[in-house]
C-alpha positions in Angstrom: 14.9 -101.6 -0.1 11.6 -102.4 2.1 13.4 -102.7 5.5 15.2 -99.0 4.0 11.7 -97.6 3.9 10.8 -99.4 6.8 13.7 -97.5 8.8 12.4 -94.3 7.3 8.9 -94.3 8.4 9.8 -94.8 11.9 12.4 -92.1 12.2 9.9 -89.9 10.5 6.8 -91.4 12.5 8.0 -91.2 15.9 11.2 -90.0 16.1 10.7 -86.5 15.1 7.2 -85.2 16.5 7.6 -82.3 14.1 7.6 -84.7 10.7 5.0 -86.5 12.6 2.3 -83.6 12.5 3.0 -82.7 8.9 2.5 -86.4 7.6 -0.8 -87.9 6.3 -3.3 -89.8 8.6 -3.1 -92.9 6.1 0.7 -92.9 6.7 0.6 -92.5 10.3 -1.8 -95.1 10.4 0.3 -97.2 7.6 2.8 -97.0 10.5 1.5 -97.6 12.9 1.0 -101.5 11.8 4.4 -101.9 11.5 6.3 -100.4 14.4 3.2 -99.7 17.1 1.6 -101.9 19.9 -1.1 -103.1 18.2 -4.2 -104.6 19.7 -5.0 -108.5 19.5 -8.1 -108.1 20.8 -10.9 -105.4 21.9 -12.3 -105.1 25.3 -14.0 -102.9 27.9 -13.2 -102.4 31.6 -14.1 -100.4 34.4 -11.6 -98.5 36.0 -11.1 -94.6 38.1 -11.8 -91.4 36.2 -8.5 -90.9 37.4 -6.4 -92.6 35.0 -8.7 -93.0 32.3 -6.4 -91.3 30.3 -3.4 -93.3 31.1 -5.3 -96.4 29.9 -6.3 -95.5 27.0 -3.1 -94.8 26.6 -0.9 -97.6 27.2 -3.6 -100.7 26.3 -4.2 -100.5 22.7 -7.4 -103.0 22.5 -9.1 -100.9 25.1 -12.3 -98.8 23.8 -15.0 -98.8 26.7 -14.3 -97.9 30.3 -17.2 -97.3 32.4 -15.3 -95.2 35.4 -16.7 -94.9 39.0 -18.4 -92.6 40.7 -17.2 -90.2 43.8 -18.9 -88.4 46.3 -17.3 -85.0 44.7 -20.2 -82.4 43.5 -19.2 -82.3 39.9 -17.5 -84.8 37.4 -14.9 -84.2 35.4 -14.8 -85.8 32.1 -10.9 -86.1 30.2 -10.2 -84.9 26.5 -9.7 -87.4 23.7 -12.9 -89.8 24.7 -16.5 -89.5 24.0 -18.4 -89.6 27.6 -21.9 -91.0 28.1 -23.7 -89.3 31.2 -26.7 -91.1 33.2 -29.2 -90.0 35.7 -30.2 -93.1 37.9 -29.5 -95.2 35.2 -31.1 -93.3 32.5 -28.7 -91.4 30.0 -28.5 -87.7 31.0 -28.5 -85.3 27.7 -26.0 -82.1 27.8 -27.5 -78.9 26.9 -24.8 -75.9 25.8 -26.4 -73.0 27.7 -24.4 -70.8 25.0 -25.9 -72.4 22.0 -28.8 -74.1 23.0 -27.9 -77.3 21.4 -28.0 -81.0 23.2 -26.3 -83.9 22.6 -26.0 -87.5 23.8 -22.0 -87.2 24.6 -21.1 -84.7 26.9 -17.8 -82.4 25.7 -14.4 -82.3 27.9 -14.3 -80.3 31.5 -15.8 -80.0 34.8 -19.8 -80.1 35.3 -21.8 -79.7 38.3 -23.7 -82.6 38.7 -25.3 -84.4 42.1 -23.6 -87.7 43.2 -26.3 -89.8 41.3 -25.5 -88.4 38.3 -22.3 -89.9 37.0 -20.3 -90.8 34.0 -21.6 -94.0 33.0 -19.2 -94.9 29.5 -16.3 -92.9 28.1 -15.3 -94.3 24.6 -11.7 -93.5 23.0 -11.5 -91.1 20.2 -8.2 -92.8 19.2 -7.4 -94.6 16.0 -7.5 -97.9 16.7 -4.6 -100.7 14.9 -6.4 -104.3 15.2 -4.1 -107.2 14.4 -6.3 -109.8 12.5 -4.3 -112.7 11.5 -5.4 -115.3 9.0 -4.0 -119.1 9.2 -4.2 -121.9 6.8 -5.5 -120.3 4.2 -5.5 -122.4 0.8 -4.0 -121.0 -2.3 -5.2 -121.9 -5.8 -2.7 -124.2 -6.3 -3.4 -125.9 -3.0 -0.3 -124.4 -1.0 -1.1 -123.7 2.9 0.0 -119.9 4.0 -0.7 -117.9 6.6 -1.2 -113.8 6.1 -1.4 -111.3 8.7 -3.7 -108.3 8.0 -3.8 -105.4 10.1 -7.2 -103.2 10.5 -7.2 -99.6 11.6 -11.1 -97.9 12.8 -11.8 -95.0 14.8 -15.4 -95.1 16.8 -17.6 -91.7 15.1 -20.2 -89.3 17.2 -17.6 -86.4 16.7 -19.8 -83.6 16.2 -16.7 -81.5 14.6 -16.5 -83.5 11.8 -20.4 -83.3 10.9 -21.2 -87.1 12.6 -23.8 -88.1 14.5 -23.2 -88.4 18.6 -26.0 -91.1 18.7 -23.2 -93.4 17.0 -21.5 -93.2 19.9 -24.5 -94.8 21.9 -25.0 -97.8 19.5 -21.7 -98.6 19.6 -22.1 -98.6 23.5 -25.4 -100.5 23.6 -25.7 -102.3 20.4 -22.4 -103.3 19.1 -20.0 -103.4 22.2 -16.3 -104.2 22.0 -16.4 -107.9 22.0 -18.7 -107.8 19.1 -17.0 -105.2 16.8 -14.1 -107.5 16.9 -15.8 -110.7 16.2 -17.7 -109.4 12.8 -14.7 -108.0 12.1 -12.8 -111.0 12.2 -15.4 -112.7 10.3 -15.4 -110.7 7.5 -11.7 -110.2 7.6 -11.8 -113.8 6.8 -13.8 -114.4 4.5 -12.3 -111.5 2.5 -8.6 -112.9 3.1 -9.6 -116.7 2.2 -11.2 -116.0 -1.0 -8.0 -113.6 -1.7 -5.4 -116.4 -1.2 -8.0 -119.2 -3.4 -7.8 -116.9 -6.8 -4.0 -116.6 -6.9 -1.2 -119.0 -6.7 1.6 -119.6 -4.1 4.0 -117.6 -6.6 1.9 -114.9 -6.6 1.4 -114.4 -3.1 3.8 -111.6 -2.3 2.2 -108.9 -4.5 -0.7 -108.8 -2.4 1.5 -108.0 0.7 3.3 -105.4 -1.7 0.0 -103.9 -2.9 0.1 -101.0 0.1 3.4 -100.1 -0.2 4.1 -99.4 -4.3 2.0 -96.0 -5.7 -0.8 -95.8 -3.4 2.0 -95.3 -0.6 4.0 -93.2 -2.7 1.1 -90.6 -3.0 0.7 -90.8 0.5 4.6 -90.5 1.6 4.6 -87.0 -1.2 8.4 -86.0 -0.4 9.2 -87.7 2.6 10.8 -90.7 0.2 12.4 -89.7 -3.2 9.7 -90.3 -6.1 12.2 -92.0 -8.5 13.1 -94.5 -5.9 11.6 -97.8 -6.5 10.2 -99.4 -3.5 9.5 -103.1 -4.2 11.0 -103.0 -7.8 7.9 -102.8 -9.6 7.9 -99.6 -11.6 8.4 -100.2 -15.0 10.7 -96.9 -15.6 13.2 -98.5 -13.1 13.3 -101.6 -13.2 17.0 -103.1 -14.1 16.6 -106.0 -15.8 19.8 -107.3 -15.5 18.8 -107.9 -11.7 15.8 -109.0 -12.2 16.3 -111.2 -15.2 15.1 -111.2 -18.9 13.6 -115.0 -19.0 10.9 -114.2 -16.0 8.2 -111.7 -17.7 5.7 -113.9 -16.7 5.9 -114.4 -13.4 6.2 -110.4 -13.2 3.0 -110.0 -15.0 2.2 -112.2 -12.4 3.0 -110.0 -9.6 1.3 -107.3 -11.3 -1.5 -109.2 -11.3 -1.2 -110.0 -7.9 -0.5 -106.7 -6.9 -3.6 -104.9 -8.3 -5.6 -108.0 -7.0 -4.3 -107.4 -3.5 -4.9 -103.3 -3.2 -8.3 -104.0 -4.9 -9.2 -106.8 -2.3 -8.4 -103.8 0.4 -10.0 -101.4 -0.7 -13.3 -103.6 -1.6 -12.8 -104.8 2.0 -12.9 -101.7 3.4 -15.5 -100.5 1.2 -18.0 -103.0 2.5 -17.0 -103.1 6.3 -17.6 -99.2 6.7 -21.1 -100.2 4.6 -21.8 -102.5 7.4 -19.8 -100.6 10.8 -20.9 -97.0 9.6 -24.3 -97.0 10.9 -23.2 -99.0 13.7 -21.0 -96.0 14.7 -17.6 -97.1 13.4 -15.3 -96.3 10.3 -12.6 -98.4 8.8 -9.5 -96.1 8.1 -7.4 -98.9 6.2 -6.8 -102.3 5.8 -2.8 -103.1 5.6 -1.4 -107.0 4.7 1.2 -107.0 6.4 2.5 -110.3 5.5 2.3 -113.3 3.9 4.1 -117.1 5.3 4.6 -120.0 3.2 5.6 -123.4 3.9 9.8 -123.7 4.7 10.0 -126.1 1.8 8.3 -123.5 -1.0 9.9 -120.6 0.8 13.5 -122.1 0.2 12.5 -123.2 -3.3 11.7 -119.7 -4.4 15.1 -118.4 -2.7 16.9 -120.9 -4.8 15.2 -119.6 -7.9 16.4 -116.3 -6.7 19.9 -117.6 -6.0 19.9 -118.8 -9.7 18.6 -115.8 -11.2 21.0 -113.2 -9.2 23.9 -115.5 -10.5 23.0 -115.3 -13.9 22.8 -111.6 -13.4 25.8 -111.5 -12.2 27.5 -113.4 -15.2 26.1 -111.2 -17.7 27.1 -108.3 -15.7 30.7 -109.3 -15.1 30.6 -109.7 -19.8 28.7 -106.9 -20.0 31.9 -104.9 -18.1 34.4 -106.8 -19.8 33.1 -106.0 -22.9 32.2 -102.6 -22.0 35.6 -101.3 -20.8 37.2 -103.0 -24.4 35.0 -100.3 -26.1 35.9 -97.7 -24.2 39.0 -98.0 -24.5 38.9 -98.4 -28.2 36.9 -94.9 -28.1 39.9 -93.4 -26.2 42.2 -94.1 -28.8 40.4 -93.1 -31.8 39.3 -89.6 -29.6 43.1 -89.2 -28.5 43.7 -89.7 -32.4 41.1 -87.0 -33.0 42.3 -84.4 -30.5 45.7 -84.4 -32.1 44.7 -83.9 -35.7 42.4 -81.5 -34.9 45.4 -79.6 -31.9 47.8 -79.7 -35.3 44.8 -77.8 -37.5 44.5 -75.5 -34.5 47.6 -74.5 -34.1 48.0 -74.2 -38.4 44.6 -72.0 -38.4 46.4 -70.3 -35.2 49.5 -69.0 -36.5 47.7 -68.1 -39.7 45.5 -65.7 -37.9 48.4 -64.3 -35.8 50.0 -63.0 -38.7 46.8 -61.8 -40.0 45.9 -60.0 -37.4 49.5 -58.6 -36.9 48.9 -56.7 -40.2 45.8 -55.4 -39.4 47.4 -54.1 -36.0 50.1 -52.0 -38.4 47.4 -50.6 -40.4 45.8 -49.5 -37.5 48.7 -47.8 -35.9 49.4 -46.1 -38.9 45.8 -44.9 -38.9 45.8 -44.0 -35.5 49.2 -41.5 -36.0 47.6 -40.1 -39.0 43.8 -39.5 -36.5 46.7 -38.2 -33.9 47.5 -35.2 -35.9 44.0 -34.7 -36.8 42.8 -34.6 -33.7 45.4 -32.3 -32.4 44.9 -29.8 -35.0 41.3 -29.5 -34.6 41.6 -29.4 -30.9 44.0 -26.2 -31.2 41.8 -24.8 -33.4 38.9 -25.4 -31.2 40.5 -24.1 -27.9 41.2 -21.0 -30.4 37.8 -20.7 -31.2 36.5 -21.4 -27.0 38.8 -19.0 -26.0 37.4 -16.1 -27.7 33.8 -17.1 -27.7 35.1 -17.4 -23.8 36.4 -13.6 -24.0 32.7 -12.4 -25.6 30.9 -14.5 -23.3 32.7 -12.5 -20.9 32.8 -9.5 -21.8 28.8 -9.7 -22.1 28.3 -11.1 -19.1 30.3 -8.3 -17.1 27.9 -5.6 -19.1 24.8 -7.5 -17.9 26.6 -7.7 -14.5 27.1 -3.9 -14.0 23.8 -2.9 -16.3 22.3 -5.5 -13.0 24.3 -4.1 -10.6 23.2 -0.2 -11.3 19.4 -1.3 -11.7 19.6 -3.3 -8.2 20.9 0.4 -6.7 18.7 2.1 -8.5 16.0 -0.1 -7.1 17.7 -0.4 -3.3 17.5 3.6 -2.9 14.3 3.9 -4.4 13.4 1.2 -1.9 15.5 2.9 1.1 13.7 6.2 0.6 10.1 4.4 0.7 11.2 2.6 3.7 12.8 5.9 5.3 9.7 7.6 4.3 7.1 5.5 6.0 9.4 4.5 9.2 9.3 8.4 9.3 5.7 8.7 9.2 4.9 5.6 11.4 7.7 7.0 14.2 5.8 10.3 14.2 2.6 8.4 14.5 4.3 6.3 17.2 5.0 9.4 19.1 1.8 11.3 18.8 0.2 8.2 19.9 2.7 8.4 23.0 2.2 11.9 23.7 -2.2 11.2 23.5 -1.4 8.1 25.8 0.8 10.2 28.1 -1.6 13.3 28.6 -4.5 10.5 29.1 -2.3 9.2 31.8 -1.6 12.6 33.3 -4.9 13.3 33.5 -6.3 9.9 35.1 -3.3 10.4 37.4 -4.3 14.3 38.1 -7.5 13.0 38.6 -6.8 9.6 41.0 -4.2 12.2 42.9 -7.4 14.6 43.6 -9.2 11.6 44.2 -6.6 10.7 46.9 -6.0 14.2 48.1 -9.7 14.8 49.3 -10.1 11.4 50.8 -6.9 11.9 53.0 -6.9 15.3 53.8 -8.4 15.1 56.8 -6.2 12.4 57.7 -3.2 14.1 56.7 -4.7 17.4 59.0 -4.6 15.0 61.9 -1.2 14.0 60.7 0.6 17.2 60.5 -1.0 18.1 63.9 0.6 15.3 65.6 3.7 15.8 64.2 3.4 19.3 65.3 3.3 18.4 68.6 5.9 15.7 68.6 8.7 18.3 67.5 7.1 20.5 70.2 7.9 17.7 72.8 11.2 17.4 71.2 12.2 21.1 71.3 10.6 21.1 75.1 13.1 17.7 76.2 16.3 19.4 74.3 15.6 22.6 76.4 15.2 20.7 79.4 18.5 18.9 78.7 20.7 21.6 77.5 23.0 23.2 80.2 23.2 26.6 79.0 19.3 27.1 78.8 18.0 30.1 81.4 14.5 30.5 81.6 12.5 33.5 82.4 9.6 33.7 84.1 8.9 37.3 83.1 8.5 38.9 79.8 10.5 42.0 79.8 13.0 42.1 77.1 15.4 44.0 79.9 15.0 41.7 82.4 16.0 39.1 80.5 19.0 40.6 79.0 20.1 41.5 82.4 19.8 37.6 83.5 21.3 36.5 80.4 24.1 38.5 80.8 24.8 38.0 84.2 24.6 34.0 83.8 27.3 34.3 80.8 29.4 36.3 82.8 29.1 34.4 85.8 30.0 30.7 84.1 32.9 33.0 82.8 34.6 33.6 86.1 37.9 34.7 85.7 38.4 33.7 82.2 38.1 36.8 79.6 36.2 35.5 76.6 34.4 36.4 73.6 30.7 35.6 75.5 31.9 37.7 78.7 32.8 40.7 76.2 29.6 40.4 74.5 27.7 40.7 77.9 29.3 43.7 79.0 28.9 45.3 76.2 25.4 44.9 76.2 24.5 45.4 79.4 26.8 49.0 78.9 24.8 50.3 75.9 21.7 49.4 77.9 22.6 51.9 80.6 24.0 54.1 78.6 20.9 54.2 76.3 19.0 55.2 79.3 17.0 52.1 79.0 17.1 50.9 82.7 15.7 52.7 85.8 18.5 53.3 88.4 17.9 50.1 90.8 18.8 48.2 87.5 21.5 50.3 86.5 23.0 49.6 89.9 23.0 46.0 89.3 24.5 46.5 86.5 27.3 48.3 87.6 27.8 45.4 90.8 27.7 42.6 87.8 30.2 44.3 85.6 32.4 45.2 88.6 32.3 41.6 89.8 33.5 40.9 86.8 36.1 42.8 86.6 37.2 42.3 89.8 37.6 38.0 89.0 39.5 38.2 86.2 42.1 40.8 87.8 42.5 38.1 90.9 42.8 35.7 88.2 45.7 37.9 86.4 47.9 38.6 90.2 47.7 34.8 90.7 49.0 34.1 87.1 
């Protein structure tokens, strides 16, 4: 069962990192002294800033390092360690600008800081597991043993947890590595010796028990299952067929042994954090881890063992044969039972079947007789719906056309309002429109007066230049046209005379309605008396020109 547990804690330790931040610090330390690296011995050493870190790391008995100093304008001081700062030699206090607070231990990061200022200790803030073994001790029945306890400390000056930073400079200056472990060993000791001289050799093992029964179950909570018993000491499971029924005394014993052992630890620690405290160091636990005896004892108490398991094993092997004979015997007399009482079953069974078989004819017989009931009262009922149906119906209609009329009565009345003022606001509407439109007219007249004046002298100067362009126009088409004569005299006689002679000229010796015309008119002229006789012999020489053309034209046709 312990190497079971055993198992467990380091799958859950350091196997699984998620497990491992949900556990307690005791049992994380508790494991630590089983399955870690742990230290033999404390030291300091003096090493690069560099891999500080890494040191730390891998040597578990390492708590000082004074690092050295570069030629770099800054130092840069690692996470996880407490870091003493000197100024030629001197310790160099940090003030937070922020805060305003100062402290002996400078935090984590870079700094600005001159080449003679450098990082003169840097102390782990680990949880340190010292192995402290203790040889020859003397038990109280003069038997020789060896037990190995294991002690786990932290250094303090972590100002997060409300401690003092100064610690961390006496632990630098006054105690120092190689000294914490010797008074530690010392007392260790002493504690461990006077352990082993008040109990006897059989008794032994419950000290190395004592960490590992209830003060490890309240620390492991569920991780282990509370009814499992891990060194076979709890009283509610204890089988004491295993463990014998002769030996009560020598596990009262144990007991004893067991309290004695846990007590011894915890006064142990007790008084070494009275004494390391102030000194700037706490003791987390104490753990015995084991306890040696002599071959010759060790295979004495294995033979006792031997004896007792084979005892156990005699009375278990009766115990089962014995066992088995009653329950077999019960089998029979509870087969017996279950037939007697399958027979009264089946008896009270068939009793009840014919029971309730009459019952079932009394109830169809009732439920015929409810049939008929029912139907009859149901016809009767539809009767009765159907002409409250018919009245319902007829009463509704009524209200339906006495609604109906109302609503008409009410949609003309409201038709007629609503023709009535659409009437009015339409003639309003157009009255407005007719006031609008004469206003419009009249700004319009008005802007069109407006317009008139200012561009009637413009429009003058218009029609004037228009007047003259159709005059140029009428002048170009008379200069162009081909049957245009013009006159350079005035008299209305004169005129006809040249008119008519052009006409009948272009005419030649073509009779036409234009050659007519001329003769006619020059013919009333002289016979109206209207030309003097020089111009009435011209007429006469046109006319007979005329005359003569067109009869040439006739004798050559």
């Amino acid at each position: 069962m312990v190497v079971a547990v055993k198992y467990l804690l380091l799958v859950v330790t350091f196997i699984t990192p998620y497990m491992r931040r949900k556990i307690p610090r005791e049992v994380f330390l508790f494991s630590l002294s089983y399955f870690s690296t742990m230290a033999t011995t404390l030291y300091s050493d003096s090493t690069s800033l560099s891999n500080a870190s890494a040191r730390f790391s891998t040597e578990p008995g390492l708590l000082l390092l004074r690092p050295s100093r570069g030629i770099k304008p800054y130092i840069c001081i690692p996470s996880g360690m407490y870091a003493l700062v000197s100024r030629h030699g001197a310790d160099e206090v940090y003030r937070d600008k922020v805060t305003g607070r100062s402290s002996i231990v400078w935090p984590p990061g870079i700094h600005m800081a001159p080449p003679w200022v450098k990082i003169s200790a840097l102390v782990t803030q680990q949880t340190i597991v010292l192995d402290l073994p203790v040889k020859a001790c003397k038990t109280r029945d003069n038997v020789t043993l060896n037990i190995d306890v294991a002690l786990a400390f932290r250094i303090m000056g972590n100002a997060e947890y409300g401690e003092d930073p100064e610690l961390v400079r006496k632990f630098v200056y006054e105690l120092k590595p190689r000294g914490l472990e010797q008074q530690l060993r010392d007392a260790q000791d002493e504690a461990v010796r006077g352990l082993a001289r008040s109990l006897k050799h059989t008794e032994i093992y419950g000290i190395r028990s004592g960490n590992y029964t209830d003060k490890m179950r309240q620390m492991l909570g569920s991780i282990v299952d509370p009814n499992v018993d891990l060194e076979g000491l709890k009283e509610g499971h204890r089988d004491e067929t295993l463990v014998g029924e002769c030996d009560e005394v020598d596990r009262e014993a144990a007991r004893s042994a067991t309290s004695e052992g846990i007590d011894v630890t915890e006064y142990m620690k007790q008084r070494l954090n009275k004494q390391f405290m102030p000194q700037g160091v706490e003791i987390l636990s104490i753990m015995i881890q084991s306890c040696t005896l002599p071959q010759d004892i060790s295979n004495q108490m294995e033979e006792k063992t031997k004896v007792i398991s084979l005892n156990a094993q005699q009375r278990m092997y009766h115990q089962n044969n014995m066992q088995n004979t009653r329950m077999e015997e019960e089998i029979v007399t509870l087969m017996q039972t279950f037939e007697e009482q399958r027979v009264q079953e089946e008896s009270s069974g068939r009793e009840m079947i014919n029971e309730e078989k009459v019952k079932l004819d009394d109830a169809k017989a009732e439920a015929v007789k409810s049939q008929a009931v029912i139907v009859e009262e149901g016809i009767a009922r539809i009767q009765k719906l159907k002409a409250e149906s018919a009245l319902e119906v007829q009463r509704i209609t009524s209200r339906k056309d006495e609604s109906i009329s109302a609503m008409k009565l009410e949609a003309q009345r409201e038709a007629a309002n609503l023709h009535a003022s659409t009437k009015l606001e339409v003639e309003r509407k157009i009255a407005q429109a007719f006031i609008a439109a004469a206003k419009n007219r009249a700004e319009a007249s008005r802007l069109l007066a407006r317009a008139e004046g200012i561009t009637a002298p413009m429009l003058h100067h218009k029609n004037v230049h228009e007047t003259k362009l159709k005059h140029i126009q009428v002048c170009r088409a008379l200069a162009n046209a081909d049957n245009m004569i013009l006159c350079d005299s005035d008299d209305v006689d004169a005129n006809v005379i040249v008119i008519a002679d052009s006409i009948l000229a272009d005419a030649g010796n073509r009779l036409s309605r234009s050659s007519v015309l001329a003769e006619l008119s020059l013919m009333n002229k002289v016979t109206r008396g209207m030309f003097d006789d020089e111009r009435v012999s011209v007429v006469h020489e046109a006319v007979n020109g005329h005359h003569r053309q067109i009869t040439n034209g006739h004798n050559d046709y």
